[in-house]
N, C-alpha and C positions, 0 to 999 in steps of 0.2 A: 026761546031765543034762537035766532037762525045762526049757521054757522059764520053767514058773512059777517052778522051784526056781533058773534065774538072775537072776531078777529076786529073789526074796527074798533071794540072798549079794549082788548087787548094792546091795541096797537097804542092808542090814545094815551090808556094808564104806563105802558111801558114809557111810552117818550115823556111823559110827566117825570116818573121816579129819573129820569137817566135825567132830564134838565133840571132838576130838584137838585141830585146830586151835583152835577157839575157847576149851577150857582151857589150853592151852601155849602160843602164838600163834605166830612163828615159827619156832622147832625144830620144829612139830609133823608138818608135813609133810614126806614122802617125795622131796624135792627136792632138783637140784643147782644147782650156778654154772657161768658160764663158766670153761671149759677143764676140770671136773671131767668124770668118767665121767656119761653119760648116766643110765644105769639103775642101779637099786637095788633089791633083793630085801627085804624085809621079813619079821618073823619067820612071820610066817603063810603066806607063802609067796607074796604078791601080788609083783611083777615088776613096778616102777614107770618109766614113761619119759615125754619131755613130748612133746605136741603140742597144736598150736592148734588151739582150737575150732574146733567144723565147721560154725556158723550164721552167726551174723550180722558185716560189717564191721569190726567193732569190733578182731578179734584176737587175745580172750582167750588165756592160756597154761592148759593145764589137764596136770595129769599122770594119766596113763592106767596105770589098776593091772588088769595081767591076771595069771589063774590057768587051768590046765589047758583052756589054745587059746583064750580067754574073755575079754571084758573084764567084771569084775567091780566095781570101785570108780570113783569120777572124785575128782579135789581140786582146788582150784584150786592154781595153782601160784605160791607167795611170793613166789619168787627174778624171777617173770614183772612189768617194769615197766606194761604195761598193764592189767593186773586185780590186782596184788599180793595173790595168794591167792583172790579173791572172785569167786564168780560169779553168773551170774544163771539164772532157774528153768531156764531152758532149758539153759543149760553144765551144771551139775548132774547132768542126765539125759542128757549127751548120749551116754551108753556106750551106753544102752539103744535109741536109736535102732535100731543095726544089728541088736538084736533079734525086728524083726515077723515074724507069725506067716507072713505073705505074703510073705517075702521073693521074688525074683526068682532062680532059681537055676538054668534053663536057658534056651535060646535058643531060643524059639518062631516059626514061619513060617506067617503066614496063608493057609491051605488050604481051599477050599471054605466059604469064613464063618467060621472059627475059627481061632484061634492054639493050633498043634498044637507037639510037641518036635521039636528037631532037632538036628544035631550042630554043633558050634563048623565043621567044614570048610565044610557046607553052608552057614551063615549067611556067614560071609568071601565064600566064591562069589557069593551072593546081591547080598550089597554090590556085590564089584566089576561083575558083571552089571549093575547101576543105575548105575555108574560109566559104563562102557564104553557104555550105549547112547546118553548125551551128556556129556560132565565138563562144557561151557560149561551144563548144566542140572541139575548136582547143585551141591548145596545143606547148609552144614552149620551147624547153630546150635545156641550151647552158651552156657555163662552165666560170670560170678561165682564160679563153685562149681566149675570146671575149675581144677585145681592150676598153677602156672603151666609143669613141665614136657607137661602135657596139654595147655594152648590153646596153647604153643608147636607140641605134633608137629600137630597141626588146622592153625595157621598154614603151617607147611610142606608139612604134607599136601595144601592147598587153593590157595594162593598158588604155593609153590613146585616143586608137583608136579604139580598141576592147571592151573593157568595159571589159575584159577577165584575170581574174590574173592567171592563167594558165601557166603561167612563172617560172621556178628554173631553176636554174645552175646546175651542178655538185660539186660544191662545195658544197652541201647539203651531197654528200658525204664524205665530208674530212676537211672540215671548220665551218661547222654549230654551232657545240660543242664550237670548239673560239669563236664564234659568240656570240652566245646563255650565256658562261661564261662570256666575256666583260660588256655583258648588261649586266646581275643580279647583277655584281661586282658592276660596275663602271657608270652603266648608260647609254652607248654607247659604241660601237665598235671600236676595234683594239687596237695594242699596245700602252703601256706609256711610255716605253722605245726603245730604236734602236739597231741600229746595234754598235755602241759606247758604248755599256755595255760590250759589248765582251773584247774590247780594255782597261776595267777600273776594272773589274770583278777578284777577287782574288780567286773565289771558281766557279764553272761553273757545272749545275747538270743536267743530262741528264736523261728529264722522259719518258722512253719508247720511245725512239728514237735514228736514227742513223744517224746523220750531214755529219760523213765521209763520206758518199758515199748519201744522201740525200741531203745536204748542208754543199759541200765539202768546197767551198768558205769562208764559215763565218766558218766553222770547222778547215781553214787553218789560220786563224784570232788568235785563240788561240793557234794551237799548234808552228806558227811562234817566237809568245812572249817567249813561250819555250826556242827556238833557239836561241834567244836573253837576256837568261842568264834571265826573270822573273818567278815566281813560281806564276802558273797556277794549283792550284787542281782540278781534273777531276773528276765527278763520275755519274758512269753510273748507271743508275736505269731502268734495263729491264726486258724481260723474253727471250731473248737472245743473246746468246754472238755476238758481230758482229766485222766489225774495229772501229765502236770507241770504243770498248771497251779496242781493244789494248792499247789505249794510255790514258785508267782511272786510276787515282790512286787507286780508288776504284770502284770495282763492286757488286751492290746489286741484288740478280734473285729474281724477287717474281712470285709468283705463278699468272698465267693468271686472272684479273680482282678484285684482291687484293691492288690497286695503291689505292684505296681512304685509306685502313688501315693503309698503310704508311702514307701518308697526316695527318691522323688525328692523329696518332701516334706523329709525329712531333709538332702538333701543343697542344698535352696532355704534353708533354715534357715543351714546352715554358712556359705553364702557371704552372705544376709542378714545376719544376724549378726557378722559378720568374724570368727570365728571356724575355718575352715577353716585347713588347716595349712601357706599359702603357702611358705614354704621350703621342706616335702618333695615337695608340688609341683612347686615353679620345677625341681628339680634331677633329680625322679626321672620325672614322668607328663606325659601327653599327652592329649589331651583327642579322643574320637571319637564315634561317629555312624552310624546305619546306611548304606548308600550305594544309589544306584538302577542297576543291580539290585542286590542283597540279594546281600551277602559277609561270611562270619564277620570278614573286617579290616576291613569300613565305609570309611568315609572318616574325613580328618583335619576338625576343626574349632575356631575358636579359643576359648579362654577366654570371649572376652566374647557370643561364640554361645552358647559352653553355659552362662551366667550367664542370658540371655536365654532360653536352651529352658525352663529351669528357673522361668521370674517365674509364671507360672500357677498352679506346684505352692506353693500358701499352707499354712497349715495347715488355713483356712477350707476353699477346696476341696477340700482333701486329707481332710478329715471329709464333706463332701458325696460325693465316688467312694467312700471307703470304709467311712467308719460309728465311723470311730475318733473318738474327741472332738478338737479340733483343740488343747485344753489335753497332751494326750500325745503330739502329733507334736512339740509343743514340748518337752515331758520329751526326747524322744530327740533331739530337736537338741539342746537343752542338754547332754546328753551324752556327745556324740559331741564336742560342741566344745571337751570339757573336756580338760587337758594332766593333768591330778594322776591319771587316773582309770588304767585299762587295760580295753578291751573286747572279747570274743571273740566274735563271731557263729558261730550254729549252724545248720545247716539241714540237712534230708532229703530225702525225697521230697515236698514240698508247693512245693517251689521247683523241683523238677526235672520231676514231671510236669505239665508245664505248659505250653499250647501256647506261653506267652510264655518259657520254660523259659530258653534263652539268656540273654535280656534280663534275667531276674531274677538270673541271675547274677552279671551284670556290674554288675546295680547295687548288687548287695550287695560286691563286691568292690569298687566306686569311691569307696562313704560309706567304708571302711577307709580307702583312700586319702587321699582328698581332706580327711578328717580330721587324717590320719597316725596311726591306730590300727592300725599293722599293724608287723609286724618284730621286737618285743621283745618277751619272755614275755609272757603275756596280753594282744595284742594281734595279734588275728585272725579275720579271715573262715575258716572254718573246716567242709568241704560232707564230712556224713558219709556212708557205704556202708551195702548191705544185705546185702551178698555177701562171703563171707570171702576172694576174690579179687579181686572187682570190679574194684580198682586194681591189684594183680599181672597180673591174665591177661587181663583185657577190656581193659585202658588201658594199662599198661605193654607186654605183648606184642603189644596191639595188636591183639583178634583181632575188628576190626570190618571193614566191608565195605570200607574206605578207607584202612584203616590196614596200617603194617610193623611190625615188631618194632621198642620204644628211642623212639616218638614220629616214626617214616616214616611217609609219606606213598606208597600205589599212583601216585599222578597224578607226584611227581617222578621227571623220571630217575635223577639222582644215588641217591635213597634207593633205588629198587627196582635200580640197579647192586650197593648195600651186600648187598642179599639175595641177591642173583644171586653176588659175590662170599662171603659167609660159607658160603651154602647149597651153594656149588663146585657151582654149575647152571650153565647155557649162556645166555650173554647173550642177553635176549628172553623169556627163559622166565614172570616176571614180568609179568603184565597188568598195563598201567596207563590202563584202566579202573574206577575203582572198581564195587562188585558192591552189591546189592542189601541195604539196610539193611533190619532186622526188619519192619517194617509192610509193605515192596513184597517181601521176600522169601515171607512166605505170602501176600500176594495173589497173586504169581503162581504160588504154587503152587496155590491154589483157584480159580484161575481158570483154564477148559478150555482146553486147548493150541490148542484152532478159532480161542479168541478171541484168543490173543498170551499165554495161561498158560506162559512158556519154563521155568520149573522143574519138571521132572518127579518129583526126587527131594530130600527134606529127610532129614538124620541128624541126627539129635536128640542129644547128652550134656549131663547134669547139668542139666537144668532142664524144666519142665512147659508146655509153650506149651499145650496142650489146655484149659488151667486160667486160664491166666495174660495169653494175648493178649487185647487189647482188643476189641470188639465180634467176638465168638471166634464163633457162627454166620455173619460176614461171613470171616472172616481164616483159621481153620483147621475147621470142619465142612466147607463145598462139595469141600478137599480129599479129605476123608478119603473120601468117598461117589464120588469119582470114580476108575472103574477103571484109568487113565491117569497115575495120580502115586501115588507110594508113598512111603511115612511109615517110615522107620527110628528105635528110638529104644533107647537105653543108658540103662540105670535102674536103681534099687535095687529098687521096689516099683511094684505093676499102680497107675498113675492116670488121670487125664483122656487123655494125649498116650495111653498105651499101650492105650488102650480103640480108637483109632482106630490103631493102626499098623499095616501090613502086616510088619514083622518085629522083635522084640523081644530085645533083647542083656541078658542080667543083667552085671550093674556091680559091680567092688566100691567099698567104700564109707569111705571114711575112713582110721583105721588098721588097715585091712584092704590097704593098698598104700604105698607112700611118697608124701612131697608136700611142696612148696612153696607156702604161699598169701604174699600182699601184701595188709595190711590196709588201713585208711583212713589214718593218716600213715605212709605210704612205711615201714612195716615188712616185713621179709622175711624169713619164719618155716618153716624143716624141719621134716621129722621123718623117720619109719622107720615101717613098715609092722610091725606088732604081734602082729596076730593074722592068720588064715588066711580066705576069703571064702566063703560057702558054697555048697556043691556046684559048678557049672561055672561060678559068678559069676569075672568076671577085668578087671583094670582098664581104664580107658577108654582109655588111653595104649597099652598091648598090642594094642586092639582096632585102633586108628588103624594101628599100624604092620604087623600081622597081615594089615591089605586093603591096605595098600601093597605087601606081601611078593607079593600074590597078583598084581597090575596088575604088579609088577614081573617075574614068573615070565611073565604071559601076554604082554609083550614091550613094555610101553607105556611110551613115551618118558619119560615125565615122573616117571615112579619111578626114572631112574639120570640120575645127576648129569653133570658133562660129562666126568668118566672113565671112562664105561661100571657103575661100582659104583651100591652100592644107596641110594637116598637116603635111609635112615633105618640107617645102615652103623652098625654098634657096636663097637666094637674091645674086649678084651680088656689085662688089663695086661703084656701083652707084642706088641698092636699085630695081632692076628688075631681078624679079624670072628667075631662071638658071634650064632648064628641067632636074636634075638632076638623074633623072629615064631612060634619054636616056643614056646609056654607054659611047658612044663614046661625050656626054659633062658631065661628071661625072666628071672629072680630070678639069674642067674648073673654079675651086671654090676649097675651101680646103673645102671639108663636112666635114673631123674632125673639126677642129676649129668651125665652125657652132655650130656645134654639144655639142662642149665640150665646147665655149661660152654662151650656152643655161643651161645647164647641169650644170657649174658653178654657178647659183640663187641659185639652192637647195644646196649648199655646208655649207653653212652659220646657217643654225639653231643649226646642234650640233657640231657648229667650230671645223669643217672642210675645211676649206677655204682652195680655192683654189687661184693661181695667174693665171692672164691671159694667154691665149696659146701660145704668141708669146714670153713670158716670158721663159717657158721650152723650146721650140726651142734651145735658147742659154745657155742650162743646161744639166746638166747629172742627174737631177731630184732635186726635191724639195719635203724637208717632209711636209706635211700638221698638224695644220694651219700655212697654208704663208700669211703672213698679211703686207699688204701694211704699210713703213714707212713714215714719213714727208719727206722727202726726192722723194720721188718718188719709192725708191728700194723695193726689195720682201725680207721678210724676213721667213724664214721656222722656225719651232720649231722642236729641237730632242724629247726636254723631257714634255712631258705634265703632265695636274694638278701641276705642281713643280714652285713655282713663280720664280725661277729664271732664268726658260726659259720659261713657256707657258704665253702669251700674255693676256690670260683670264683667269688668275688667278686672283681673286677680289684683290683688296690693302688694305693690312694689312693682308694678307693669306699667310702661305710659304706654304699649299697645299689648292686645290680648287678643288673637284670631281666636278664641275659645273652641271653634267647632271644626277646628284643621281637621284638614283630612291624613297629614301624616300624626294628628295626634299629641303634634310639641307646641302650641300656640301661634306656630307658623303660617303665613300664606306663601302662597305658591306662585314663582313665577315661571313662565311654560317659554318653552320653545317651541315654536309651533311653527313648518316653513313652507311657503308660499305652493302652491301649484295650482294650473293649468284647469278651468270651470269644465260640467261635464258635457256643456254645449257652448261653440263656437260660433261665427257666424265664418262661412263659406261662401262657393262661387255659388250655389243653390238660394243662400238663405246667409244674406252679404250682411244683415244688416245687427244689432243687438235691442232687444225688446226689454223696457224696463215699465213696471205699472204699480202704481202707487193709489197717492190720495189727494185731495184739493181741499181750500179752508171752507169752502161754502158748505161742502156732505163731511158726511158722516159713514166710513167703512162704505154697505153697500147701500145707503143710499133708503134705506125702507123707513126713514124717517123723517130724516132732511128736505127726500124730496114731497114730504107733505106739507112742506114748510109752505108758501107761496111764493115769502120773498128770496129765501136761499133757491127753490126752483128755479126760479126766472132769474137768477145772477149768475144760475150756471145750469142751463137746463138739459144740458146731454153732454155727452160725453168727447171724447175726439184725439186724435193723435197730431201728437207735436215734432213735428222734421225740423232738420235742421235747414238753413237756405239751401246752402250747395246743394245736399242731398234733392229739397225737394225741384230745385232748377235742374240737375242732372235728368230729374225722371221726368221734368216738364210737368210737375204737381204746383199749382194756384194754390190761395188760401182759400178753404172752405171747400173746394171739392171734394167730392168722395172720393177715398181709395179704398185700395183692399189690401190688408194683411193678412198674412201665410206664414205658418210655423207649420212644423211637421205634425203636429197634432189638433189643426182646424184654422178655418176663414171668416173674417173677420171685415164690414166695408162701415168705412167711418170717416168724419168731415175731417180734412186737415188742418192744423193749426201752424200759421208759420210767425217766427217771431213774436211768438203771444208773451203769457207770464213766465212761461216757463223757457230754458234754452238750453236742449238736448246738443250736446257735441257732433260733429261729422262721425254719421256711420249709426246713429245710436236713434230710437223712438219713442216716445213716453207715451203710456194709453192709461187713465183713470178708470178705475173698478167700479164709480158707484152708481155707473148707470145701468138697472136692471135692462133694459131691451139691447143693450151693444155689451152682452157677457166677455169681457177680455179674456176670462179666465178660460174659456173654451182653447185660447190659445197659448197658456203658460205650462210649465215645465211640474211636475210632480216629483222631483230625484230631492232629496233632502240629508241633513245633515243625518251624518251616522252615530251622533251622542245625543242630539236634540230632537232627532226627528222631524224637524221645521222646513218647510222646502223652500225653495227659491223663487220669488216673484219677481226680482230684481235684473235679472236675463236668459235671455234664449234668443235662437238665433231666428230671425225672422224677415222676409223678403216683402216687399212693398212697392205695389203697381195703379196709376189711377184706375179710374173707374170709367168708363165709357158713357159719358150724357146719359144713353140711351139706355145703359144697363143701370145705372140710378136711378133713374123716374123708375124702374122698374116693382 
């Protein structure tokens, strides 16, 4: 079957299930319940079963119709409570993904300048060769998009077998800052709220982000209630206009990295006002502060400290730092102070990449607090993903340079004892050193081993650093060019990273293997492996345990556990090891389940409990902690710390922070005060550079744009002026210009007046287009608790382009 002729039965079958549904409405689709039979055959012959989306945070459930080895239809799936049938342009399309013409389908070794074929033995060798010539200098970084039995065997592979924490995600790029806020707030990680604040929320505030085409889903969640005759107030709080702002009741612009002004503005108001919510105070929060030196727990401070840090933020000056009128910082005090109302804060990437990143976290989680907006349906600070695992495999498993499985810590003993115990390793085997977070992890890799470059070797899964890192001629080119460090990378399709690798692994991709992802509220979502991957492509979890097999064969320690066996050992249902490193009996044992059975022990310190695997099987996911009833059944939790849903709330508590960081059931509310970004824009470089993401792609684009149809609805990339701006400089729509930042040049079509609407002074450039790398010209300075840099501005100047120098 040709590739056109699947994408025309694809197309065909999709637009059936989506007119199916929309005439029938709920019968219409091919879907089960829990505890029903997974799959369903259909008269035509499709082969229906679910699995969650493979893009963005959010979750979706979609059911997956294949025919003869194929995936041919997608639907959303009814019975799934996060998208209830509907999806967005991109779920839709997303069978077709695994379709590019380019796929990746052998294991290439760069030879003489060129990435030539080679065989699956020779590649494994290869790795472990790079292994072997120092493990304290390999390096492995993966993202969001590692299933969570995948950054689990990474975890193990690297922590518990390398002694090596040399491990982050890419979520370092775009989630750390949540991260990094949850703890200081509350003690541990992720939301306290779900996706059911949305559905109970009378006020909904958008901080520097854009759901409509970001998190179209849970975006269509509110403006539906709309439609249905409920009052939904919207307010958007950016620095520019986008579509959701379309649909705010109100829009506040502040000025580029002025959000903490607002924050504390809001929270001078609450206690001006007497309006803050003194009982859930008195009883539940503590009041903190940064400390000298700099520690994510700060010091303590008291109330009438943090009354007094807060007398400067007016509204008056809080309109002078930010640009917002000082009549709307009152709108949100008013509020925020109100008792009849319910309020959900939203936020993305605009709060996380941020050098102030932390701090803006916490101060959007302390106006919840110190209000008492928080705890009962639609009422919640609420910090979304861009990753369909981000919070399963980057945060829950833990697979950053500091972190253990379950919310451990490398630096304590007791937690790396827990690893050493689960992993049935040799006490010590565990570094508790933490390893090199994303931005020092390729500098030292692109920095010559002469100078103190200690990483010689990076292996790359599931994600594009070639594309994606920040000031990317500083952090990953000097590597690629030096013949002393070598670039591994597992992939679906040739991109950025794999232009520059010395050896190339094809991947399979979705359901083309089994998986576990964990969305944005603590859902935890299976599935089954569907169709088959093509030609030598094999999944990334195989690959990890395939160059353990081999380290273990050539006699190295850290591949056999403290019984002499294999550390990634698989038993069979009768308790004898299954050579799971040979390919073709890979599929003879569910290694997820293994895997996420094992990985399950550590779930349990900062309850986050997990239900057994065979449990999701028959679910469209479950929020964690799921905790086993007398009964036998699983029970999940929406709302945590809140005794009237979280299971470990102490009795006699209606709130319980069980995992404070001061230790007394408290949360924390921070003071945290505004200052001054580490780049301006000037007489040199007049202007502020923000770069993001659009609803057609995906991140960087090495999927989406093998789509046809999301290609052609947004086939490149472009920078958006504002009018004034681009009449001052005598810039047209669509002409080329050229952008300058102190760290590279950039020539790209202009957009004036499009979808989106950048303020005077300000530029928006989209990342997912591999050939117009934005990131050549973004900033690399990052937060000092998160480590997460700043995509969101830097200072940048903008000139047309000459006719003559563009046909060029």
């Amino acid at each position: 079957m040709s590739a056109q002729h699947d994408r025309r039965e694809f197309l065909k079958l999709s637009a059936l299930a989506a007119a199916t549904t929309a005439a029938t409405g709920a019968q219409a689709s091919p879907v089960v319940g829990i505890g029903e039979s997974r799959k369903r055959r259909t008269a035509d012959g499709v082969e229906w079963d679910k699995a969650p989306c493979r893009f963005c945070g959010t979750g979706c459930h979609v059911q997956v119709g294949t025919k003869a080895g194929k995936v041919v239809a997608i639907a959303g799936d009814e019975l799934a409570d996060v998208n209830k049938g509907l999806l967005c342009v991109k779920g839709y399309h997303v069978g077709l993904a695994l379709y590019g013409e380019d796929r990746l389908t052998k294991p290439l070794l760069r030879k003489n300048g060129k990435l030539v074929p080679i065989s699956w033995d020779e590649a494994i060798s290869v790795v472990a060769d790079r292994v072997m010539k120092d493990p304290k200098g390999f390096a492995f970084y993966g993202s969001g998009q590692w299933t969570i039995p995948e950054g689990y065997a990474a975890q193990k592979f690297m922590k518990g077998g390398l002694s090596c924490n040399h491990i982050d995600p890419n979520a370092r790029l775009c989630m750390a800052s949540a991260v990094t806020g949850f703890i200081a707030t509350y003690g541990v990680d992720e939301p306290a709220g779900c996706y059911a604040d949305l559905d109970a929320a009378d006020v909904v505030i958008l901080w520097g982000n854009n759901p409509a085409e970001m998190h179209p889903i849970l975006f269509s969640r509110i403006i539906d209630r709309r439609s249905r005759g409920e009052t939904v107030k919207l307010i958007d709080i950016g620095t520019r206009r986008t579509r959701s702002t379309a649909h705010a009741d109100h829009y506040l612009q502040f000025e580029p990295h002025s959000d903490l002004a607002i924050a504390n503005g809001i929270a001078h108001l609450l206690l001006a006002n007497g309006t803050w919510d003194q009982d859930f105070v008195d009883k539940h929060c503590n009041f903190r502060k940064d400390s000298d030196p700099a520690a994510l727990k700060g010091e303590a401070m008291t109330f009438e400290d943090y009354k007094a840090a807060l007398a400067e933020y007016t509204p008056e000056r809080v309109e002078e730092i930010s640009g917002v009128p000082a009549a709307d910082i009152r709108m949100l005090g008013d509020l925020f102070g109100r008792r009849d109302i319910k309020i959900t804060s939203l936020w993305c990437m605009g709060a996380n990449q941020h050098t102030r990143g932390t701090a803006m976290n916490t101060l959007l989680h302390g106006i919840h607090l110190l209000s008492g907006h928080f705890g009962t349906p639609g009422d919640a600070p609420t910090s979304l993903t861009g990753q369909p695992s981000a919070c399963g495999t980057a945060r829950e498993v833990g697979t950053l340079a500091h972190a253990l499985p379950g919310g451990r810590l490398v630096a304590k003993d007791k937690h790396r004892a827990h690893a050493e115990e689960y992993w049935n390793v040799p006490a010590g085997r565990v570094n508790g050193k933490p390893g090199y977070h994303t931005v020092k992890m390729w500098e030292q890799w692109s920095k010559p081993e002469a100078d103190g470059g200690d990483v010689h070797t990076i292996w790359v899964q599931v994600t594009n650093p070639g594309q994606t890192l920040p000031n990317r001629d500083y952090l990953f080119s000097p590597g690629v060019r030096d013949p002393n460090k070598f670039l591994i990378v597992s992939d679906v399709y040739p991109t950025a990273t794999t232009e520059g690798a010395d050896l190339v692994l094809p991947a399979s991709m979705w359901v083309e293997k089994n998986g576990v992802f964990g969305n944005s509220e603590r859902r935890t979502q299976q599935w089954f492996k569907q169709v088959e991957p093509p030609g030598d492509a094999r999944d990334d979890c195989w690959q990890i345990i395939a160059v353990a097999r081999e380290l273990f064969e050539r006699g190295m320690e850290g591949m056999k556990d403290k019984d002499g066996g294999f550390l990634f050992s698989v038993p069979d249902a009768s308790g004898r090891e299954v050579p799971v490193w040979d390919w073709d009996r890979y599929y003879d044992v569910n290694v997820d389940k293994h895997l996420f059975e094992e990985y399950r022990q550590f779930t349990r310190l900062k309850q986050k409990d997990l239900a057994p695997y065979d449990v999701y099987v028959k679910t469209r996911g479950l929020r964690w902690p799921v905790v086993e009833q007398k009964d036998g059944s699983w029970r999940e939790t929406k709302f945590r710390f809140s005794a009237f849903d979280d299971p470990y709330v102490a009795e006699g508590k209606e709130y319980d922070f069980y995992n404070s960081t001061t230790g007394d059931g408290r949360a924390q509310i921070w003071f945290r005060p505004w200052g001054e970004p580490p780049e301006m824009p000037d007489e040199e470089y007049p202007l502020w550079l923000c770069t993001g993401r659009v609803l057609e792609h995906w991140h960087s684009g090495s999927m989406t744009r093998r789509v046809p149809q999301l290609r052609d609805a947004m086939p490149q990339a472009y920078v958006e002026l504002n009018r004034v701006d681009a009449d001052a400089l005598a810039i047209d729509n669509g002409q080329m210009v050229r952008l300058t930042t102190r760290r590279g040049t950039l020539q790209l079509p202009a957009w004036i007046d499009g979808r989106g609407a950048p303020p005077k002074g300000t530029v928006f450039v989209p990342f997912f287009d591999e050939r117009l790398l934005i990131n050549n010209l973004t900033l690399h300075l990052f937060d000092p608790f998160s480590k997460q840099p700043d995509f969101k501005k830097c200072a940048v100047k903008i000139a047309p382009v000459p006719q003559t120098a563009a046909l060029e």
